[in-house]
C-alpha positions, 0 to 999 in steps of 0.5 A: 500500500505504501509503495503505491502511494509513493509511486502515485506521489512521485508520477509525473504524467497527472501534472502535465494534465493539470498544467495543460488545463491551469492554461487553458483557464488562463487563457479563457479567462483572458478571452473573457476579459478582452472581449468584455472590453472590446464586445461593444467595438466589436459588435459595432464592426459587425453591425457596420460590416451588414449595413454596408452589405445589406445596401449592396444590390444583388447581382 
């Protein structure tokens, strides 16, 4: 039982998956952050872009 747990202890292969996912939230919480600031300018742009192709005749 011991060794067991030692060996569990000391197995590296479970940090990798931990650190792979600590990254991933980060990286999610910035996208969060970014488009929290930049939703409003972003919405804008999109809503320019459909007008402007909206008044575009249909070939």
């Amino acid at each position: 039982m011991m060794t067991l747990l030692k060996r569990l202890f000391y197995e590296e292969d479970g940090q990798s998956m931990v650190e792979y996912g600590l990254i991933l939230a980060l990286v999610a919480v910035a996208v969060v952050v970014v488009l929290g600031t930049m939703g409003g300018s972003i919405k804008k742009l999109f809503q320019d872009t459909t007008t402007e192709l909206e008044k575009r005749p249909t070939p």
